[in-house]
PQR file of N, CA, C, O and H, with PARSE charges and radii, in Angstrom:
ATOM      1  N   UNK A   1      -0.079  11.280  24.837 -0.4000 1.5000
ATOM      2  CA  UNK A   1      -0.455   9.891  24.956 -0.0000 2.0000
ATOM      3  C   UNK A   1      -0.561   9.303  23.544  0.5500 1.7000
ATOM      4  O   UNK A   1      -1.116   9.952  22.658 -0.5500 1.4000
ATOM      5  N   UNK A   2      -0.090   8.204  23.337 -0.4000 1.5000
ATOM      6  CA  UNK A   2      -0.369   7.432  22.455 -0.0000 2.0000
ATOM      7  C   UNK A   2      -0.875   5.866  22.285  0.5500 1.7000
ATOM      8  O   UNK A   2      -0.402   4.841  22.776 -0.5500 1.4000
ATOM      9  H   UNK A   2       0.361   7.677  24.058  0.4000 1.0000
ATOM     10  N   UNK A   3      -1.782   6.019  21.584 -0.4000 1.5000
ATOM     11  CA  UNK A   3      -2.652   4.522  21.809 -0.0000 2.0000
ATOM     12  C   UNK A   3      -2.908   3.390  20.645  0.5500 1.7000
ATOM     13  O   UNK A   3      -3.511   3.840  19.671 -0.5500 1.4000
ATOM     14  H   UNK A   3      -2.166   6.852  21.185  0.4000 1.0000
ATOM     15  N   UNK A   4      -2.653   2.388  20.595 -0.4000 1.5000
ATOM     16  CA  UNK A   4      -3.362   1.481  19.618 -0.0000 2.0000
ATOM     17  C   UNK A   4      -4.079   0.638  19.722  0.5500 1.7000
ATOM     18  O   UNK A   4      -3.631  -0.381  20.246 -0.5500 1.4000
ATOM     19  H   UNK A   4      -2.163   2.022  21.387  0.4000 1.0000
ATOM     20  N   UNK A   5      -5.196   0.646  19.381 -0.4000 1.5000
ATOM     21  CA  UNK A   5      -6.616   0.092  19.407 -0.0000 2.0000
ATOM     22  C   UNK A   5      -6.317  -1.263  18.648  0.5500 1.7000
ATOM     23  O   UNK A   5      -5.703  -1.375  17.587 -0.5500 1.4000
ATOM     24  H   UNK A   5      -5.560   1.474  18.955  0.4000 1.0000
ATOM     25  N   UNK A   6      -6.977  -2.448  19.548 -0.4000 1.5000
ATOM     26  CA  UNK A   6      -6.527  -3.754  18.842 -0.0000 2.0000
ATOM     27  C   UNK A   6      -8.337  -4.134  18.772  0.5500 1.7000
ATOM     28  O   UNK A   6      -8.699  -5.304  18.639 -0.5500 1.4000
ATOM     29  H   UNK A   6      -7.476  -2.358  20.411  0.4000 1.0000
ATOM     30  N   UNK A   7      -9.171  -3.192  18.862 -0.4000 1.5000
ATOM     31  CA  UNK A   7     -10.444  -3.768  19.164 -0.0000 2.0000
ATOM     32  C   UNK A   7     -11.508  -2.685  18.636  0.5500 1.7000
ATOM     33  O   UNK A   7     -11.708  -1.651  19.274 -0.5500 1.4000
ATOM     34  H   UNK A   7      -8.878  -2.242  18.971  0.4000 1.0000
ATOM     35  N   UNK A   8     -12.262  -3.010  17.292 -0.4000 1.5000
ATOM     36  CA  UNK A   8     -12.832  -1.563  16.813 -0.0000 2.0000
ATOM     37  C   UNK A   8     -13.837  -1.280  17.564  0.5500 1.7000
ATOM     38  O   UNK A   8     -14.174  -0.155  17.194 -0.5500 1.4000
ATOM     39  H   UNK A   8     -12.099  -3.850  16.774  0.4000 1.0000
ATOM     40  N   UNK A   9     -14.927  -1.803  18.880 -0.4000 1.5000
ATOM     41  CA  UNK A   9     -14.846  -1.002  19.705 -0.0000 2.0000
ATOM     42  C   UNK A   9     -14.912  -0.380  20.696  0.5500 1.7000
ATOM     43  O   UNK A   9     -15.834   0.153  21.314 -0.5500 1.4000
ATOM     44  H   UNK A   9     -14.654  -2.717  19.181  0.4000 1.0000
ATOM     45  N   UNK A  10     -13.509  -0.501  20.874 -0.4000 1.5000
ATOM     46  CA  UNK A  10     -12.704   0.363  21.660 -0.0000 2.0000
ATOM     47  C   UNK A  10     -12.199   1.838  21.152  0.5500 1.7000
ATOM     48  O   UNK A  10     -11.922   2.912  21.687 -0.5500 1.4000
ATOM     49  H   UNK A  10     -12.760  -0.934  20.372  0.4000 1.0000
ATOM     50  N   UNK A  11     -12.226   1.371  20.009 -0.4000 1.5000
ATOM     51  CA  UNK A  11     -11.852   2.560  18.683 -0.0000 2.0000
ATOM     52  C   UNK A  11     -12.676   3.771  18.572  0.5500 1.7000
ATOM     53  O   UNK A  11     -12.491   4.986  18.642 -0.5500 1.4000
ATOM     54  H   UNK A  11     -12.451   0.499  19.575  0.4000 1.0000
ATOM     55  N   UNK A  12     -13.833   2.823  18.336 -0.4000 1.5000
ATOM     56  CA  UNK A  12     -14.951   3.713  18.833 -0.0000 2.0000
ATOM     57  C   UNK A  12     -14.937   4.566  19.894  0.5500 1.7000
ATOM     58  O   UNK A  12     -14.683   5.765  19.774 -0.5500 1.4000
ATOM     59  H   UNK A  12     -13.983   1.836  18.279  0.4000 1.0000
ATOM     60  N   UNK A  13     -15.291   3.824  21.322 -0.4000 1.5000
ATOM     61  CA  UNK A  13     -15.139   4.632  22.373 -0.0000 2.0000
ATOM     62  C   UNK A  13     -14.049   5.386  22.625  0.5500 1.7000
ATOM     63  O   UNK A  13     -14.191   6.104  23.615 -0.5500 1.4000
ATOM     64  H   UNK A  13     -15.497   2.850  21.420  0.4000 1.0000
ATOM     65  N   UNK A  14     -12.929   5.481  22.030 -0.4000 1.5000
ATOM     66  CA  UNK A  14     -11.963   5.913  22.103 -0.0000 2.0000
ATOM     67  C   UNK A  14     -12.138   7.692  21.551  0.5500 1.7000
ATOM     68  O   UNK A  14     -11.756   8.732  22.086 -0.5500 1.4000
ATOM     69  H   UNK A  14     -12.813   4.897  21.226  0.4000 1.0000
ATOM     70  N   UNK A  15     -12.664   7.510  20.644 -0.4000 1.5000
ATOM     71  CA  UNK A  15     -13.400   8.773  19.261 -0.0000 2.0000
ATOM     72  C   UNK A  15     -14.344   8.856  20.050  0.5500 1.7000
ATOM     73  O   UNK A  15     -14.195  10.054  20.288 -0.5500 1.4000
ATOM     74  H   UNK A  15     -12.975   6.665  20.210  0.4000 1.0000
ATOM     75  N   UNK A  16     -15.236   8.561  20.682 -0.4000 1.5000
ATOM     76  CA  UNK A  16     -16.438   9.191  21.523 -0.0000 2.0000
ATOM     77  C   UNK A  16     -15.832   9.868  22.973  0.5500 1.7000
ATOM     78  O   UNK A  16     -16.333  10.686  23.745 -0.5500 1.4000
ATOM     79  H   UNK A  16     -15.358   7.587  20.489  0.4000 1.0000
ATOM     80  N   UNK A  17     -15.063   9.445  22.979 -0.4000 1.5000
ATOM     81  CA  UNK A  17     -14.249  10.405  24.591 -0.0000 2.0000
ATOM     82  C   UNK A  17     -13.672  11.444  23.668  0.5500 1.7000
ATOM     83  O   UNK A  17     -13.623  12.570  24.163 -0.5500 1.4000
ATOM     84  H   UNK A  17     -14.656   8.780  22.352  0.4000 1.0000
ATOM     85  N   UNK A  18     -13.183  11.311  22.330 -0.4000 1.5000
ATOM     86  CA  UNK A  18     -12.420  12.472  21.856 -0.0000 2.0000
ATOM     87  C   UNK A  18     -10.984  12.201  21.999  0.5500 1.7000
ATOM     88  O   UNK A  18     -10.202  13.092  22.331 -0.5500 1.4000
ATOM     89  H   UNK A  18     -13.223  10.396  21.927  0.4000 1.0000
ATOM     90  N   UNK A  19     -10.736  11.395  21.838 -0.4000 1.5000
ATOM     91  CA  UNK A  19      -9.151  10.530  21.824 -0.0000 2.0000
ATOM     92  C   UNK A  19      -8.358  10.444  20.869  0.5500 1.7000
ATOM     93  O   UNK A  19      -7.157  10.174  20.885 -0.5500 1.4000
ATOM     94  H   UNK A  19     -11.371  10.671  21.568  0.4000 1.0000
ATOM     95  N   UNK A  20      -9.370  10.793  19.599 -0.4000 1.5000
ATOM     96  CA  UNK A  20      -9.146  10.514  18.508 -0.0000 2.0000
ATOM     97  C   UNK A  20      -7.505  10.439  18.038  0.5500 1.7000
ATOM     98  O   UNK A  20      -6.946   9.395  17.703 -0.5500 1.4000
ATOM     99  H   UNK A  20     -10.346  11.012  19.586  0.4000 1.0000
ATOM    100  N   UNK A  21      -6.908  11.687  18.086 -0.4000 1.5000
ATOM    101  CA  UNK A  21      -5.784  12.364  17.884 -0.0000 2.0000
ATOM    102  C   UNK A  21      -4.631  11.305  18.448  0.5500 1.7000
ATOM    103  O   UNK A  21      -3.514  11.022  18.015 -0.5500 1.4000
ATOM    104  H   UNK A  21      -7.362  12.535  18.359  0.4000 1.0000
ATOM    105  N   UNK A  22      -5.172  10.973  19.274 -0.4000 1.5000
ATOM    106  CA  UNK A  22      -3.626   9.827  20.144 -0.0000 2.0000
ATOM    107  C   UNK A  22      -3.670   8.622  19.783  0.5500 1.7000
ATOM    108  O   UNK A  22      -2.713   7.901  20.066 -0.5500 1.4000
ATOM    109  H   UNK A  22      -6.080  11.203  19.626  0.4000 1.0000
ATOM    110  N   UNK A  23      -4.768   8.106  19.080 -0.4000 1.5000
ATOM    111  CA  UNK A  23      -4.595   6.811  18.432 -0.0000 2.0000
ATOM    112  C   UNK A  23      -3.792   7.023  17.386  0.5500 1.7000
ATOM    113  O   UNK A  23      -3.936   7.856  16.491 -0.5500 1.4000
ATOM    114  H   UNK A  23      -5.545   8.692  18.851  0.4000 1.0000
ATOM    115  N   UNK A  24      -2.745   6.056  17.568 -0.4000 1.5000
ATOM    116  CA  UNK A  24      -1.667   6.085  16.150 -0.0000 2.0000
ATOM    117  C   UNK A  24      -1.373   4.858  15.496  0.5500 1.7000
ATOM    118  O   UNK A  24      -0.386   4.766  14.766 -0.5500 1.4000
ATOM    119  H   UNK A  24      -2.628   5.379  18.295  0.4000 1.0000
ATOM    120  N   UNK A  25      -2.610   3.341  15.815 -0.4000 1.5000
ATOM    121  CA  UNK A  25      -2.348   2.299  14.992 -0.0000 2.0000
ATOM    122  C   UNK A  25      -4.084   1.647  15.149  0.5500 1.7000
ATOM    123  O   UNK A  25      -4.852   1.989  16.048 -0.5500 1.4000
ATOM    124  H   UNK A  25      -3.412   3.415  16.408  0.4000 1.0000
ATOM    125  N   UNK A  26      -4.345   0.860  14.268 -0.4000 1.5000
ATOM    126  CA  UNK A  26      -5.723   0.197  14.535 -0.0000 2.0000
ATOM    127  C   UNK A  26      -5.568  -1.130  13.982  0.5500 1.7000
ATOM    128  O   UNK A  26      -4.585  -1.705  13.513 -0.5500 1.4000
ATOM    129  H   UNK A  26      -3.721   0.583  13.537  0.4000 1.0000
ATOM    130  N   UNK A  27      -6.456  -1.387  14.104 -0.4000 1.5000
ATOM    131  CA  UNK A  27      -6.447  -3.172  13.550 -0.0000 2.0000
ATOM    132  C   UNK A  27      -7.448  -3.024  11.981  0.5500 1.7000
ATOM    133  O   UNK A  27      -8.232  -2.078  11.890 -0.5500 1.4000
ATOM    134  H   UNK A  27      -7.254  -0.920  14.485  0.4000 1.0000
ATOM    135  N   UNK A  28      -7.312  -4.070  10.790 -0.4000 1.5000
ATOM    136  CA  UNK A  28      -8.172  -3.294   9.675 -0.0000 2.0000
ATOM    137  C   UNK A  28      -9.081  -3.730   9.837  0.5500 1.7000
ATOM    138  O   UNK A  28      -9.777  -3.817   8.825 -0.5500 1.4000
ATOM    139  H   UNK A  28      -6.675  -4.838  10.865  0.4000 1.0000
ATOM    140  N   UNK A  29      -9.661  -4.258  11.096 -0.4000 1.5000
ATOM    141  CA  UNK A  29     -11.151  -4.290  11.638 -0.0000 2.0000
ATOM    142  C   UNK A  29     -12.154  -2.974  11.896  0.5500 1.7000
ATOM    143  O   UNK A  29     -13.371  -2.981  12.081 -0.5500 1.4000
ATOM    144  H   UNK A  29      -9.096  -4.187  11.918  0.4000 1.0000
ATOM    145  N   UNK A  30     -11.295  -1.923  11.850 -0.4000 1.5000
ATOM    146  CA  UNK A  30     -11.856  -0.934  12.552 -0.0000 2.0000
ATOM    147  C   UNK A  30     -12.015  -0.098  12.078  0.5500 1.7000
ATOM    148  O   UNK A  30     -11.193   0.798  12.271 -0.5500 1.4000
ATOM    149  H   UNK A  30     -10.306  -1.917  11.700  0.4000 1.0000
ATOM    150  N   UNK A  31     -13.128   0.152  11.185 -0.4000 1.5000
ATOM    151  CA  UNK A  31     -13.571   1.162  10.116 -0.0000 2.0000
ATOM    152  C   UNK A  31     -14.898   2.389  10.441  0.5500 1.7000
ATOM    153  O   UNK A  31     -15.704   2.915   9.675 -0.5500 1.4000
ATOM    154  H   UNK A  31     -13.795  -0.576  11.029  0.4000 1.0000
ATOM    155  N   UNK A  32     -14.643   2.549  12.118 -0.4000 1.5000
ATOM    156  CA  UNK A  32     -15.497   3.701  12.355 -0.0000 2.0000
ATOM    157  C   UNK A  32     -14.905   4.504  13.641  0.5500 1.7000
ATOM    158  O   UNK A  32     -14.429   3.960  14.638 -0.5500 1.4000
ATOM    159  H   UNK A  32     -13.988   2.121  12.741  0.4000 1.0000
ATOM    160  N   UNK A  33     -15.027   5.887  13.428 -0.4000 1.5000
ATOM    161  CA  UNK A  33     -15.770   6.659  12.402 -0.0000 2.0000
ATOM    162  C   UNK A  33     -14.792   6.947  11.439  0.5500 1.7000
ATOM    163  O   UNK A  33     -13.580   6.845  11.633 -0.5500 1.4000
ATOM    164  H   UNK A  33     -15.413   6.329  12.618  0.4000 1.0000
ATOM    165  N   UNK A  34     -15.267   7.267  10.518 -0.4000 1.5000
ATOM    166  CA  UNK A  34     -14.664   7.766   9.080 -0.0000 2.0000
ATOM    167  C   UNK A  34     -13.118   7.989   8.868  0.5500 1.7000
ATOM    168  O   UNK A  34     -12.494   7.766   7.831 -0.5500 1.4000
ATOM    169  H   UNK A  34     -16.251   7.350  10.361  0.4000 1.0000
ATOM    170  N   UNK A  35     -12.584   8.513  10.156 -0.4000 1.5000
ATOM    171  CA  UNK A  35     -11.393   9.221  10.559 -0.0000 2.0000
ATOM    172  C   UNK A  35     -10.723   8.049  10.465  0.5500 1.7000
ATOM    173  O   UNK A  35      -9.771   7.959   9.689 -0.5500 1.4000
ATOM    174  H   UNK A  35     -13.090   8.694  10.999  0.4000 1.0000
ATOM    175  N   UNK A  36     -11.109   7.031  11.210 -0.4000 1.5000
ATOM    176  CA  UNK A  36     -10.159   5.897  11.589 -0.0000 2.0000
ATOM    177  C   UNK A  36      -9.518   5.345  10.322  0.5500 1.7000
ATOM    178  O   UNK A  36      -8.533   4.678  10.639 -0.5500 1.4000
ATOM    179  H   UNK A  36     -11.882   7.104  11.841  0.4000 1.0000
ATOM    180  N   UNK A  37      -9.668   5.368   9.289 -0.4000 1.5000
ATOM    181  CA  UNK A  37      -9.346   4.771   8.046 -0.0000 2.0000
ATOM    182  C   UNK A  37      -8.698   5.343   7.285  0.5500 1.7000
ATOM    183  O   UNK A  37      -9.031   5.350   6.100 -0.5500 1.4000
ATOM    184  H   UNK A  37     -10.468   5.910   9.031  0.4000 1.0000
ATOM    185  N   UNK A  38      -7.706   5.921   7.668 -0.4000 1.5000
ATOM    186  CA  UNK A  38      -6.547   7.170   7.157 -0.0000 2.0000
ATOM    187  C   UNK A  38      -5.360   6.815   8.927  0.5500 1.7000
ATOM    188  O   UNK A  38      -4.557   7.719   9.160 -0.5500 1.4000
ATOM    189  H   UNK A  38      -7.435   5.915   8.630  0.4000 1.0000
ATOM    190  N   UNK A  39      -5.363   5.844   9.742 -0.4000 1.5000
ATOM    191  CA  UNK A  39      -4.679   5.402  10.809 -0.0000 2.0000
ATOM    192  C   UNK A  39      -4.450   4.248  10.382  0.5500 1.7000
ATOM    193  O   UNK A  39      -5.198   3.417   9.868 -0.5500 1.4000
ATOM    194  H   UNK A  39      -6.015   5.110   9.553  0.4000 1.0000
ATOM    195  N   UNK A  40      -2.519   4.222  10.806 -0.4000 1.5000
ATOM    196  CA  UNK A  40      -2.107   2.676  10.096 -0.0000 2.0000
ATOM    197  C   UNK A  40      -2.719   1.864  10.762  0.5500 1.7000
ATOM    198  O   UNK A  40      -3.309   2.020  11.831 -0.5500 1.4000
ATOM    199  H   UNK A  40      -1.911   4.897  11.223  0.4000 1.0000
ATOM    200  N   UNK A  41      -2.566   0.833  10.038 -0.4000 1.5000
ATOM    201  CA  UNK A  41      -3.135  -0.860  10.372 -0.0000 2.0000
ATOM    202  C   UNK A  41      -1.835  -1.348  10.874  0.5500 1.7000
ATOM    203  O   UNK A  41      -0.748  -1.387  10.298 -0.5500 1.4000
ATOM    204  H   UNK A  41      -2.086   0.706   9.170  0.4000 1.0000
ATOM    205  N   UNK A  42      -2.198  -1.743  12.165 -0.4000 1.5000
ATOM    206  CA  UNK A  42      -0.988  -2.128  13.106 -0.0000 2.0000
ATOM    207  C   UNK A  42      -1.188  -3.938  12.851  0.5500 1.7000
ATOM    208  O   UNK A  42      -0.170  -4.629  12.875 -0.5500 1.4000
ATOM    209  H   UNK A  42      -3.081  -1.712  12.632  0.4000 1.0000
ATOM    210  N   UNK A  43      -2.711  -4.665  12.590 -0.4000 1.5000
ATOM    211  CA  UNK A  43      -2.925  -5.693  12.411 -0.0000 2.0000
ATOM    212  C   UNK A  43      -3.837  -5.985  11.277  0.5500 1.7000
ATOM    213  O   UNK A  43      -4.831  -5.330  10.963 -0.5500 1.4000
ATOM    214  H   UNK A  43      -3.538  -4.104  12.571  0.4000 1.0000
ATOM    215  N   UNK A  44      -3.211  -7.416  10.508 -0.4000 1.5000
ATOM    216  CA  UNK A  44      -3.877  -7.098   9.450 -0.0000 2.0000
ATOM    217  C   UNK A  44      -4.580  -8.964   9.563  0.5500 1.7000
ATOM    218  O   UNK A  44      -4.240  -9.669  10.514 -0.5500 1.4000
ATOM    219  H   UNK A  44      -2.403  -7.948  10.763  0.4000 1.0000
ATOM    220  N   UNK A  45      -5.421  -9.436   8.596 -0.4000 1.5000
ATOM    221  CA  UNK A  45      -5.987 -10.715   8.125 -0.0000 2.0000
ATOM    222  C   UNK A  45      -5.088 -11.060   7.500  0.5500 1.7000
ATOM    223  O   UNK A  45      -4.371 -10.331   6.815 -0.5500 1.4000
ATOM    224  H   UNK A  45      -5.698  -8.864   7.824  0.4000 1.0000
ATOM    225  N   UNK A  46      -4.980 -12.420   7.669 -0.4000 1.5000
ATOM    226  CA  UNK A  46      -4.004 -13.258   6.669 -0.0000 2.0000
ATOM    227  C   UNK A  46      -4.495 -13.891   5.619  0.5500 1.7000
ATOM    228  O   UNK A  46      -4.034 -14.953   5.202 -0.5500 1.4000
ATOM    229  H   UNK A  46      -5.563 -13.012   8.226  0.4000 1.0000
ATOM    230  N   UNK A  47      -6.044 -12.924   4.821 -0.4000 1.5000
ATOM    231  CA  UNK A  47      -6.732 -13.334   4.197 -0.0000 2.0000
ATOM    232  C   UNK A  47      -7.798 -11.897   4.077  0.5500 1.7000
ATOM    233  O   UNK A  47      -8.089 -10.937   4.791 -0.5500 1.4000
ATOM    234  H   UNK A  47      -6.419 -12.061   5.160  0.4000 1.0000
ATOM    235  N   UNK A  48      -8.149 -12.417   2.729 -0.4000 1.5000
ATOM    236  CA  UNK A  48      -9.114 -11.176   2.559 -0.0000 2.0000
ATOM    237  C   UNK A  48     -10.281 -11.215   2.609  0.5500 1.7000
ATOM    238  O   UNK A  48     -10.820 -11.407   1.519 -0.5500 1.4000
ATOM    239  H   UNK A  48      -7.913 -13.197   2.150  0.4000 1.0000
ATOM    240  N   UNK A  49     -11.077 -11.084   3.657 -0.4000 1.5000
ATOM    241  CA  UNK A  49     -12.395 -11.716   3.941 -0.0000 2.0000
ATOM    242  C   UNK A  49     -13.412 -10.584   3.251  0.5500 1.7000
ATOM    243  O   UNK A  49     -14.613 -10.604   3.520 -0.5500 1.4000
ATOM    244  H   UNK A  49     -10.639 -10.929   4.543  0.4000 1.0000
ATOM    245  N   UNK A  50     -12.852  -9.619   2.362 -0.4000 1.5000
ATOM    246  CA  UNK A  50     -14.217  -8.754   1.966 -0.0000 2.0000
ATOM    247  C   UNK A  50     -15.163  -9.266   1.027  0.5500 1.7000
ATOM    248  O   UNK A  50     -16.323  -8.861   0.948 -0.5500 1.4000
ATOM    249  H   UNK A  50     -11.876  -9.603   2.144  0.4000 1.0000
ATOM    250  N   UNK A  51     -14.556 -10.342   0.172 -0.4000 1.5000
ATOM    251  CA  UNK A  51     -15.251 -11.004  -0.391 -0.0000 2.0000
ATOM    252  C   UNK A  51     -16.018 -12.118   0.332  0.5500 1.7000
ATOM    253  O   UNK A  51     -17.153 -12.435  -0.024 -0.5500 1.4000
ATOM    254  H   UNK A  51     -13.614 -10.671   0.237  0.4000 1.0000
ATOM    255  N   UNK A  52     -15.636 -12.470   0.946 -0.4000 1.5000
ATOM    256  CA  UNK A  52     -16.122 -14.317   1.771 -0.0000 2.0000
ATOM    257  C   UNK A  52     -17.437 -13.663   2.260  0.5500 1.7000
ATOM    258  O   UNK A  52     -17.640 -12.502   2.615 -0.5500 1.4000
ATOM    259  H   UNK A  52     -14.714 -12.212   1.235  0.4000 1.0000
ATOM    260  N   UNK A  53     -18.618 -15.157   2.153 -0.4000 1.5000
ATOM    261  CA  UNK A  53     -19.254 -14.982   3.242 -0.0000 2.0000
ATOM    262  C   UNK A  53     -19.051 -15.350   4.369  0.5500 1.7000
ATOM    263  O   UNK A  53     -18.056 -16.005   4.681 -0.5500 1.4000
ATOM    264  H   UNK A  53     -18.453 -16.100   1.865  0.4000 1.0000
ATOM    265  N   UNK A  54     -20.482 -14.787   5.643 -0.4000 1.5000
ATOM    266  CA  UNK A  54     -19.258 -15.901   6.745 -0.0000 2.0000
ATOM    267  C   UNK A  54     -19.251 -16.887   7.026  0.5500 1.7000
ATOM    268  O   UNK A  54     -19.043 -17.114   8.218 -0.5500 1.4000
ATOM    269  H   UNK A  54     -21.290 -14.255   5.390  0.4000 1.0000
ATOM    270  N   UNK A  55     -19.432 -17.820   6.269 -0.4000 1.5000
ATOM    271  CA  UNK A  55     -19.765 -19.162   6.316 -0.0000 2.0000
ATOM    272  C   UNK A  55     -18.222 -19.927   5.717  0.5500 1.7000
ATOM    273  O   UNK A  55     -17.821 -20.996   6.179 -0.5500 1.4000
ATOM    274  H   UNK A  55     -19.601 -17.636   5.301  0.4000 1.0000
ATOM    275  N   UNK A  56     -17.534 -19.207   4.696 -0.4000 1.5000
ATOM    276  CA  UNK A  56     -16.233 -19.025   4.436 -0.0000 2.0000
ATOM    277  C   UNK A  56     -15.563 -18.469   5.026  0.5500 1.7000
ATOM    278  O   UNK A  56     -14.403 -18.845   4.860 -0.5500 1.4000
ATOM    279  H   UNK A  56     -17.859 -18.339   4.320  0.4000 1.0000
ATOM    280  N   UNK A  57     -15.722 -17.348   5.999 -0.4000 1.5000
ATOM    281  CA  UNK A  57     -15.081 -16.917   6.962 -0.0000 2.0000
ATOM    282  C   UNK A  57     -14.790 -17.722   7.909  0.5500 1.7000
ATOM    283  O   UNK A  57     -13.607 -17.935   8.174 -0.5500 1.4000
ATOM    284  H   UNK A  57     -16.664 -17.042   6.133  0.4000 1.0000
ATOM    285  N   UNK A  58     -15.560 -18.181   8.436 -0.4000 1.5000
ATOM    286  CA  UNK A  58     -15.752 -19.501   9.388 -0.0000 2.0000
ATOM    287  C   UNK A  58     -14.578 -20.945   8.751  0.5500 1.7000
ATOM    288  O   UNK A  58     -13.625 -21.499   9.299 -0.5500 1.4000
ATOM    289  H   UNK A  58     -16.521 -18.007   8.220  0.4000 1.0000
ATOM    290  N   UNK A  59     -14.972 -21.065   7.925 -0.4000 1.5000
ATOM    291  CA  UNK A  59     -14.171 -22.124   7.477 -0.0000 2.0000
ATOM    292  C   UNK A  59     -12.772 -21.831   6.841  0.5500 1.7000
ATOM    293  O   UNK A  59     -11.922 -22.720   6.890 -0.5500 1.4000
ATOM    294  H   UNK A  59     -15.746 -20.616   7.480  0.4000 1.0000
ATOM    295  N   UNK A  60     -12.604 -21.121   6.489 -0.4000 1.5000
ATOM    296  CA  UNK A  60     -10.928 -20.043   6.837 -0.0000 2.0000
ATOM    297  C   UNK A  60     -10.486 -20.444   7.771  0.5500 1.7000
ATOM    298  O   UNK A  60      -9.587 -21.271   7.922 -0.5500 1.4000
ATOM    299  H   UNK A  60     -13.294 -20.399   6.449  0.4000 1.0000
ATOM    300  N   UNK A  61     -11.207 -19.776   8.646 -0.4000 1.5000
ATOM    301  CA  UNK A  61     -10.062 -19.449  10.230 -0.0000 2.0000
ATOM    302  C   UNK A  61     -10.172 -21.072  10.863  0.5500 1.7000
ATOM    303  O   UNK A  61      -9.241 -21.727  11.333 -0.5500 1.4000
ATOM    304  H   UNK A  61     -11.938 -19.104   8.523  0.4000 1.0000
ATOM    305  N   UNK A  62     -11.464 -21.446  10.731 -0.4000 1.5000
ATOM    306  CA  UNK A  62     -11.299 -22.983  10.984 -0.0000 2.0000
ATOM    307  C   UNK A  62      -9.806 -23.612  10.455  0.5500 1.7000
ATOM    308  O   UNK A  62      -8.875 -23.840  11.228 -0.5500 1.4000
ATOM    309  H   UNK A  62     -12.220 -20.914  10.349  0.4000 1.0000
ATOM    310  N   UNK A  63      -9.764 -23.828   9.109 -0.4000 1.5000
ATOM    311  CA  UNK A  63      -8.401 -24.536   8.543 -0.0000 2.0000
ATOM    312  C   UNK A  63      -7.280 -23.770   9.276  0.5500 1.7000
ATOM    313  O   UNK A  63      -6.372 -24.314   9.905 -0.5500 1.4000
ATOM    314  H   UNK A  63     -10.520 -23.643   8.481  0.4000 1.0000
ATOM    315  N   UNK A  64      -7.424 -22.667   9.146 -0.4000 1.5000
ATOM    316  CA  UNK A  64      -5.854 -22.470   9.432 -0.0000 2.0000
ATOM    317  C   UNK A  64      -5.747 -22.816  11.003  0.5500 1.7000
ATOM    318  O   UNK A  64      -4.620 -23.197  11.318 -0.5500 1.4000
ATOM    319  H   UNK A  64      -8.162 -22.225   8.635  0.4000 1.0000
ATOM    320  N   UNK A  65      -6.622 -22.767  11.986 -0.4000 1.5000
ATOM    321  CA  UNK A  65      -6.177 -22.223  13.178 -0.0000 2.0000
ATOM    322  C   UNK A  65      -5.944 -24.025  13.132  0.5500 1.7000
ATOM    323  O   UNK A  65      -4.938 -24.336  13.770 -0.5500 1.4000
ATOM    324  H   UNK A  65      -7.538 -22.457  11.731  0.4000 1.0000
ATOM    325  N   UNK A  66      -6.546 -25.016  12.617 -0.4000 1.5000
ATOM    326  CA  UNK A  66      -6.553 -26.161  12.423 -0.0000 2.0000
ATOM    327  C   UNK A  66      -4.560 -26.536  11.876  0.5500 1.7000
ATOM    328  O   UNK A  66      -3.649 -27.068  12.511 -0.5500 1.4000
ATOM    329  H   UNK A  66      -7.363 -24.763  12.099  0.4000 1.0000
ATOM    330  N   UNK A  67      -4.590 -26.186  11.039 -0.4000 1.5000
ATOM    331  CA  UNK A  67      -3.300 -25.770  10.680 -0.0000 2.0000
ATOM    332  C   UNK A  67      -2.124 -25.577  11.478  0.5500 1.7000
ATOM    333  O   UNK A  67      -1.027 -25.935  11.050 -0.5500 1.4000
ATOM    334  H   UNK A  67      -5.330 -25.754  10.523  0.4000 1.0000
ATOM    335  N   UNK A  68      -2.255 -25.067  12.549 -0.4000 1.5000
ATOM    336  CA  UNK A  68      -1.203 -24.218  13.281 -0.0000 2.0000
ATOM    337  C   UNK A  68      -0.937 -22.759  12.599  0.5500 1.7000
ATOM    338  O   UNK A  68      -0.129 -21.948  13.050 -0.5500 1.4000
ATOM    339  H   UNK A  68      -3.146 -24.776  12.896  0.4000 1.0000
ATOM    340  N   UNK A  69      -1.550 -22.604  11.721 -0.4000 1.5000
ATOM    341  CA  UNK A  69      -1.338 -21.388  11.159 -0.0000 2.0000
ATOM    342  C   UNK A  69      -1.992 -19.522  11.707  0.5500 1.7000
ATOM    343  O   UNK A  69      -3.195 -19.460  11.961 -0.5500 1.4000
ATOM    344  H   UNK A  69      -2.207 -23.263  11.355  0.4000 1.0000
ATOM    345  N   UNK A  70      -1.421 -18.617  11.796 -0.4000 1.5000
ATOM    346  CA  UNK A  70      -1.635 -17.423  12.171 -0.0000 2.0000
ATOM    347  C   UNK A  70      -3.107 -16.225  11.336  0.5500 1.7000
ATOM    348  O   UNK A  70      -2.854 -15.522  10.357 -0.5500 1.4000
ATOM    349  H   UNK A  70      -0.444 -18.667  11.589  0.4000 1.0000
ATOM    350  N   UNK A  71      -4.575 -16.265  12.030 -0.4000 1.5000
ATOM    351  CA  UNK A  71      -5.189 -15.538  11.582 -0.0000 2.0000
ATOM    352  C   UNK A  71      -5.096 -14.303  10.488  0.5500 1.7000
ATOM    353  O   UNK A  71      -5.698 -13.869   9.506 -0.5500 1.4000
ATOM    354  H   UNK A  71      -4.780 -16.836  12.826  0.4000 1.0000
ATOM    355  N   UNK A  72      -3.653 -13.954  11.515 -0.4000 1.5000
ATOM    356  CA  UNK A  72      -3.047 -12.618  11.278 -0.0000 2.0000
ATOM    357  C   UNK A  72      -2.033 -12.667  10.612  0.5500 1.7000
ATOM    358  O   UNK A  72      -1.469 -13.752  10.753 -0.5500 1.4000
ATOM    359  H   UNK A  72      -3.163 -14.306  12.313  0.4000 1.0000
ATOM    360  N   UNK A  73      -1.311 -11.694   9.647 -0.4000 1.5000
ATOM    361  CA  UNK A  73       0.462 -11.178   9.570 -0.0000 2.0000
ATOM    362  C   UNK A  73       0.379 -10.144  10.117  0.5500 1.7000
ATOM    363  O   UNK A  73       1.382  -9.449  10.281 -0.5500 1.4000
ATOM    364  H   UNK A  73      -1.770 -10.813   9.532  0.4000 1.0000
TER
END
């Protein structure tokens, strides 16, 4: 089986059933457990929110989705 997690968690529960092994993509939302972060990023931000607060986060996704523009690449 092979799986990709679009939802960290699901990711999670996924690693708590012991699934671990068949996940073969994640979203770079999904930074638990430890393991998961060595699994490609199937979806990424169209922006780098590690810096932002979320008050800039907020107003990001505001403009763009305002925009017509894509959260994601």
């Amino acid at each position: 089986m092979r799986i990709c997690s679009f939802l960290p968690s699901a990711t999670e529960m996924l690693y708590a059933l012991g699934l671990g092994d068949s996940i073969v993509g994640v979203t770079h939302e999904c930074d638990y457990p430890e393991e998961v972060l060595s699994k490609p990023k199937v979806v990424k931000s169209s922006f780098d929110p590690s810096s932002m607060s979320s008050e800039e986060i907020d107003a990001k996704i505001r403009e763009l989705v305002l925009n017509g523009k894509d959260i994601r690449c």
